[in-house]
ZAMARGU-4260 file (C-alpha; in steps of 0.2 Angstrom, whole numbers, plus 5000, padded with zeros to 4 digits):
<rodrens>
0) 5052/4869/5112 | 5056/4883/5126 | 5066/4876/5139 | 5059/4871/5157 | 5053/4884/5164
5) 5043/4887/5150 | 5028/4881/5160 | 5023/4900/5166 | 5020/4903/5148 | 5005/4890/5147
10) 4995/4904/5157 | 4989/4921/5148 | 4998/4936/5159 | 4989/4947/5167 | 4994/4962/5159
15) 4991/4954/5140 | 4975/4966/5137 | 4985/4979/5141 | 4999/4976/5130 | 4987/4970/5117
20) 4978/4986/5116 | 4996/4995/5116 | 4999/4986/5100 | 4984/4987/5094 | 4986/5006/5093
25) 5002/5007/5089 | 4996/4998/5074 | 4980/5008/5069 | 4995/5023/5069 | 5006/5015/5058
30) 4993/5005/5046 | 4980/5013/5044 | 4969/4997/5039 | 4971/4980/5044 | 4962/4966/5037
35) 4960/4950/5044 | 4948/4939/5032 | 4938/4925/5035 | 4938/4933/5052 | 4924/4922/5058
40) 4933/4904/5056 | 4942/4908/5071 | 4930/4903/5085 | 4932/4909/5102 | 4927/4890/5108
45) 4939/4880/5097 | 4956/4874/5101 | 4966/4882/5086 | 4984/4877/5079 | 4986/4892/5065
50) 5003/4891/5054 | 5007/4908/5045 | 5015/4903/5031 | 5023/4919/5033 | 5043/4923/5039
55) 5046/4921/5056 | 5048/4938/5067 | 5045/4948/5080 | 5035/4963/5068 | 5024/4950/5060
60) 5020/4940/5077 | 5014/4957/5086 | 5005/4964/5068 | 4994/4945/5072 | 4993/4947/5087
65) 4986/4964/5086 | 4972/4958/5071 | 4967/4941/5080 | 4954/4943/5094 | 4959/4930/5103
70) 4972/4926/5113 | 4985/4916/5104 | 5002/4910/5108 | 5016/4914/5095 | 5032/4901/5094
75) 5046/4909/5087 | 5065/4904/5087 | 5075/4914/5100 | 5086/4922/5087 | 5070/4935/5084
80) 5072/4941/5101 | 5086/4954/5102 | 5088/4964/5118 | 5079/4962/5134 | 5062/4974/5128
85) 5057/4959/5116 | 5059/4948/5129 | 5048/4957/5140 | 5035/4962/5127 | 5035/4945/5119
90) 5033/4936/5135 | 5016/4948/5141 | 5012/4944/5125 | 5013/4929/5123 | 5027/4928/5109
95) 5039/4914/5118 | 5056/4909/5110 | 5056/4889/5105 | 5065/4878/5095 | 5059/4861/5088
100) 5071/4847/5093 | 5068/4830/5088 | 5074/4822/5104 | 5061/4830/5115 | 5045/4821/5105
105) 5036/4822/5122 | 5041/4835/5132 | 5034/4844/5115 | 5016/4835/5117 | 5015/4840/5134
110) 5018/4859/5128 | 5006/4860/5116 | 4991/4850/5124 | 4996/4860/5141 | 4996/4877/5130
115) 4982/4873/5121 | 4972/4871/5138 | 4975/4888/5143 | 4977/4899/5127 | 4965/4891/5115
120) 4974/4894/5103 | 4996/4893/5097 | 5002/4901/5080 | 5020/4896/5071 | 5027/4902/5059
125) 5035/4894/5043 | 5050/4905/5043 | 5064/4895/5040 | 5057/4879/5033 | 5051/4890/5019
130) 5036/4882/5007 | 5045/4874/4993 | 5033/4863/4980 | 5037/4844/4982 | 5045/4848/4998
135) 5036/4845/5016 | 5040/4857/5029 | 5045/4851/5046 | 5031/4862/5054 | 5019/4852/5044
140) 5024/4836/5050 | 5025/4844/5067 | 5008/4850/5067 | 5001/4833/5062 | 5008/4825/5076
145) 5001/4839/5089 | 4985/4834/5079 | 4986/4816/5083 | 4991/4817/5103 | 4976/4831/5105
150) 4964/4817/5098 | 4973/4804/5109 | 4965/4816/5125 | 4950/4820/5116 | 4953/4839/5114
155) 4944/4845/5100 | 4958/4855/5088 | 4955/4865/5073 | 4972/4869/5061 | 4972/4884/5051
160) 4983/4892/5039 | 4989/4908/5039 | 4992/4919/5024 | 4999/4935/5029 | 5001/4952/5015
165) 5013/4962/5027 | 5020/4976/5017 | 5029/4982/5033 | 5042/4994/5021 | 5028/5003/5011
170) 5014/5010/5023 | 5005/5014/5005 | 4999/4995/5005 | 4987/4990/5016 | 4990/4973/5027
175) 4980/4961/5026 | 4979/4942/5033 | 4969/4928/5026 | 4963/4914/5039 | 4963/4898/5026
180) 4952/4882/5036 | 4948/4870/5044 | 4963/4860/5036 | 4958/4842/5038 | 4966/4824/5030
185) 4960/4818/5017 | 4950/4803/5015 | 4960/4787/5018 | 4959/4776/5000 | 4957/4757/5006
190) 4969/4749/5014 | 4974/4738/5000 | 4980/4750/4990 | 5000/4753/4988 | 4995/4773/4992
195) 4990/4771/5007 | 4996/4782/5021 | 4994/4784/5039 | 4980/4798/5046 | 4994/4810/5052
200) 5004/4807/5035 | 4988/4813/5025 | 4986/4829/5038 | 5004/4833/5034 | 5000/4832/5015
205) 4984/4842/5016 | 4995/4857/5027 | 5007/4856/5013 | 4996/4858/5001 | 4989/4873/5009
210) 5003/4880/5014 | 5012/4878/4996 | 4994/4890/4986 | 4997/4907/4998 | 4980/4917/4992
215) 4990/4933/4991 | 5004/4928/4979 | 5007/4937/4962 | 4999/4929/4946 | 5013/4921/4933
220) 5011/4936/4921 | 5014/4948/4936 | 5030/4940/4942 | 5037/4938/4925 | 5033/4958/4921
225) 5040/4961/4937 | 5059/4949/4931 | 5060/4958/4916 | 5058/4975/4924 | 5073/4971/4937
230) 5082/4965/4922 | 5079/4980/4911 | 5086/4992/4926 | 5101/4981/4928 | 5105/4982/4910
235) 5104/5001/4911 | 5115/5002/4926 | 5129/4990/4919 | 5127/4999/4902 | 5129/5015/4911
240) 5146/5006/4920 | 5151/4999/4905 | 5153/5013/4894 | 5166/5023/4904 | 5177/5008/4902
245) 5186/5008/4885 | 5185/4999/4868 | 5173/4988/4880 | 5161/4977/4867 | 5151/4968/4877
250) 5132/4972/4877 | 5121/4972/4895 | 5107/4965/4883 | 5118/4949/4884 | 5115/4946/4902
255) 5101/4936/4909 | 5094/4934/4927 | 5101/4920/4935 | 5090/4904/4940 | 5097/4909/4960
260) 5088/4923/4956 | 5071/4918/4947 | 5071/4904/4961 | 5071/4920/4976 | 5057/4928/4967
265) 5047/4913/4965 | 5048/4907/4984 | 5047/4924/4991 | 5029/4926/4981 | 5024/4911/4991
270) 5034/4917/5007 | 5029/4936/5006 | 5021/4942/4994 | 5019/4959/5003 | 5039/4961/5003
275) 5038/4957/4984 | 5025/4970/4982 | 5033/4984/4991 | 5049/4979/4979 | 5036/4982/4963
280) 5030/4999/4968 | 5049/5004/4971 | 5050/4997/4952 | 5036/5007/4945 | 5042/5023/4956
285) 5058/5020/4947 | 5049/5019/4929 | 5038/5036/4933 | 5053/5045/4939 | 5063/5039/4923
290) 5049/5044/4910 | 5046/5063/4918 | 5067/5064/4917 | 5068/5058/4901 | 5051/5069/4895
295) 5060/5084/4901 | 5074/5081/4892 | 5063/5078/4876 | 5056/5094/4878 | 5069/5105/4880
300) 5079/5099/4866 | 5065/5099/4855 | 5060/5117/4863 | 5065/5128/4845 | 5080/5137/4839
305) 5078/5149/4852 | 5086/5138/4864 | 5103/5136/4854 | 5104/5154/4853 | 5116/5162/4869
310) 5108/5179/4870 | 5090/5174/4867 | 5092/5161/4882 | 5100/5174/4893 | 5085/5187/4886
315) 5070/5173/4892 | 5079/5173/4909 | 5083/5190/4912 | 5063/5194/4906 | 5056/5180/4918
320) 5067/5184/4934 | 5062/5204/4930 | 5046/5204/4923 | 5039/5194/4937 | 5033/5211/4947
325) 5026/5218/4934 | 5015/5202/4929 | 5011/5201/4951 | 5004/5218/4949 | 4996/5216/4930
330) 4987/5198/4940 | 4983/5211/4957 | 4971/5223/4945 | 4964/5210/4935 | 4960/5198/4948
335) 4942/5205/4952 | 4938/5207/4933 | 4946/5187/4930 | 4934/5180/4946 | 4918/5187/4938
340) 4923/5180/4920 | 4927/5165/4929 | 4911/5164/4937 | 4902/5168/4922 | 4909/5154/4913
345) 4917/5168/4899 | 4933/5163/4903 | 4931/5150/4891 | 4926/5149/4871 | 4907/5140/4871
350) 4899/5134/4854 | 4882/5139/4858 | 4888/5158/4859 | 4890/5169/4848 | 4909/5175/4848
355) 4905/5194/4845 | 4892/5192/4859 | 4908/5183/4870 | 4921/5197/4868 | 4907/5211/4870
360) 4904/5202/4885 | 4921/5200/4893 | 4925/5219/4888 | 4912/5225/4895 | 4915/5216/4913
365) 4936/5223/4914 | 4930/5239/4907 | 4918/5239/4923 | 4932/5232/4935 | 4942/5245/4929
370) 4929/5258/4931 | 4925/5253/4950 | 4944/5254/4953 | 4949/5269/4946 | 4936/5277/4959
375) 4941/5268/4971 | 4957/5273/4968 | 4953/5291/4968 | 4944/5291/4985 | 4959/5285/4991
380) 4974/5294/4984 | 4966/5309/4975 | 4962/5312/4956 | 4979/5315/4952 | 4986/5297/4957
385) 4971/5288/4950 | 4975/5296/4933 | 4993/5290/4935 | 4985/5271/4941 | 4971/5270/4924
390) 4986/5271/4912 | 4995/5257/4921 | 4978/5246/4920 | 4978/5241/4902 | 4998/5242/4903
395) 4998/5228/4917 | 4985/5219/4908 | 4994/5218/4892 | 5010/5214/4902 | 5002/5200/4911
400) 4994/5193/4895 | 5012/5192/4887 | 5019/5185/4904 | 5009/5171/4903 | 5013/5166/4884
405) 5031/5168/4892 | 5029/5156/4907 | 5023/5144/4895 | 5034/5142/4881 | 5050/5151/4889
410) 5048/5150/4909 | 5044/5130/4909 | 5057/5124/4898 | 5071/5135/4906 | 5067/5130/4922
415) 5067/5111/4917 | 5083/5112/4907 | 5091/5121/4924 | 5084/5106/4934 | 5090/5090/4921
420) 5104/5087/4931 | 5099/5086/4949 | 5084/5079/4941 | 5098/5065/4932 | 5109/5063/4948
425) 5091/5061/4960 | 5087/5047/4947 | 5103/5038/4948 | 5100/5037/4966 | 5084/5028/4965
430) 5091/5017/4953 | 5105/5012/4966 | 5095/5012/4980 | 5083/5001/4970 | 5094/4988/4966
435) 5102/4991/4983 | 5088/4985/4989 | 5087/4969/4977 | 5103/4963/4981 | 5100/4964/5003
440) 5083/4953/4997 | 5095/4942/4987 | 5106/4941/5001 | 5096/4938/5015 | 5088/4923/5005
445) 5104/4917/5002 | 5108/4917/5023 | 5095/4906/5022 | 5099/4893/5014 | 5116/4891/5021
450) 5126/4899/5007 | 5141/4910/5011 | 5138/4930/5007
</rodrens>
């Protein structure tokens, strides 16, 4: 718990609206949309204990305290306040550092009745005790106790859990935070039975419980699609390591994930879903960018003969970098005559028409346009230069008919095969940075538990 001159923090400061609204705003700029459901369970009147089954820092403590409408005071351990602004900013906030010590069992009491007489309402956060089945988290126990002495004093406390979907990485995802409650014990069986346990034992079980379902964690399907994706793209980057190796025999296909690493993603699902969600769209952005590289590629080399052939390669380009002007001005005179088409819907073929009727049709509108320009043209520049400009219209238009057959089958695939290998090399770079960010979430899990990096 905070040390002892932790007693300020039992009063809401002065300038908490303020900061609020600060945060508040800062978070409508960065999230759009933040949903807090079950909104309502929260009363303004109650005493509240909520635990976010959610990892304990700084961002997620001010997010919450920017969704929440009332004021509520966020425990956190002091190794999330780095630097004197968090200090400050937590502190009008009402974001304290404190640390549960077993020693302390009353001074602990005394902090949470006193807080809870003046804020209403304190949040903590499972962080560290992460929620693993078949395990009870100290906070649970903790909370059950604070349950017990506010009933001694005959202060009516409501206990909530907390289930936050904080994509923090990926402002694509909206957050969102689900208030799960009134958590209360279960009924006691009689006392003869051998299963008996004490009021606060069952509270502790029932937060467990709670806190072990998170509403927002992936289905079983979902997280095995989204092991075998992560394991597919780390066989096609050791394959891609292992073959400038030589005589090397061994096939990625042999390697499986580890149980560390199935054990990660099952606890962060539970832990953070958001974080796991993030990671999947990184995945899927991954896939897309792989299937347009690898589509390109199919298409070039499947482009026709004329793409082994040196001269007609350099011919397509020197025609598509050249021509370009004259298929500009061929698309300038034929613009008025293509909007009216357009318009007129002759543009394309139509079953109910007769295709006779069609191409009368269409002629008769660019014969028009070529009319109306002409003259215009001679008003302009004389007789002499509009004679000059009505040869160069069915030219242009001939021109620009055989530019576009050249942008599609020539001018595309040219363009595609000249960006393949930044396109290759951008590709590895998501790969790496993808798995970059798998091993830092490996990592960080493993800090967790103790283990050495």
């Amino acid at each position: 718990m905070p040390n002892s001159s932790f007693d300020r923090s039992w009063r809401i400061p002065a300038i908490y609206r303020l900061l609020r609204a600060i945060v508040r705003f800062g978070a409508w700029l960065w999230f759009p949309k933040i949903r807090l459901l079950n909104r309502e369970k929260l009363q303004q009147s109650q005493a509240a204990l909520l635990i976010a089954n959610y990892p304990a820092s700084f961002r997620a403590a001010l997010l919450l305290a920017a969704t929440i409408d009332r004021p509520v005071l966020f425990l956190l351990s002091s190794q999330n306040f780095r630097g004197p602004f968090r200090k400050l900013m937590g502190r009008g906030l009402g974001i304290i550092p404190a640390e549960s010590t077993a020693e302390d069992t009353s001074l602990e009491m005394s902090f949470f009745t006193g807080a809870l007489a003046n804020w209403g309402a304190i949040a903590l956060f499972t962080g560290e005790s992460r929620t693993i089945r078949g395990q009870r988290t100290p906070d649970a126990n903790l909370v059950a106790k604070v349950a017990a002495e506010a009933a001694k004093q005959q202060i009516e406390l409501a206990i909530y859990a907390l289930h936050g979907f904080l994509p923090f990485d990926d402002r694509k995802i909206a957050p969102a935070v689900y208030v799960q409650g009134p958590i209360q014990a279960q009924s006691a069986p009689p006392e003869t039975s051998e299963n008996y346990l004490e009021p606060a034992e069952q509270l502790a079980d029932a937060i467990q419980k709670n806190l072990e379902e998170n509403v927002f964690a992936l289905t079983v399907v979902e997280i095995e699609h989204f092991r075998c994706d992560i394991e597919d793209i780390s066989h096609e980057d050791i394959e891609e390591e292992w073959s400038q190796l030589p005589d090397w025999k061994q096939q990625a296909g042999d390697l499986h994930l580890s149980g560390f690493v199935k054990q990660w993603v099952d606890e962060q699902n539970q832990a953070d879903p958001g974080r796991l969600v993030a990671l999947r769209n990184l995945v899927d952005d991954y896939r897309e960018a792989r299937r347009r590289c690898w589509m390109g590629r199919f298409m070039v080399e499947t482009s026709g003969p004329w793409r082994k052939s040196v001269f007609q390669m350099a011919l397509a380009w020197i025609e598509c970098l050249l021509g370009l002007p004259a298929a500009l001005y061929g698309l300038v005179n034929h613009a008025a005559a293509g909007l009216i088409l357009f318009l007129a819907g002759l543009l394309k073929r139509s079953g109910k028409r007769d295709p006779k009727v069609e191409w009368l049709w269409r002629a008769f509108v660019v014969l028009g346009c070529y009319s109306v320009q002409i003259l215009l043209f001679d008003l302009w520049q004389g007789r002499a230069a509009a004679g000059y400009y009505a040869l160069t219209l069915p030219l242009s238009g001939a021109y620009l008919w055989r530019y576009l057959w050249l942008a599609r089958n020539r001018g595309h695939l040219l363009l595609l095969q000249a960006t393949l290998p930044h396109r290759s090399v951008r590709l590895l770079r998501t790969r790496e940075n993808l798995l970059g960010n798998l091993e830092h979430e490996i990592a960080r899990y493993a800090e967790s538990l103790g283990m050495p990096s």
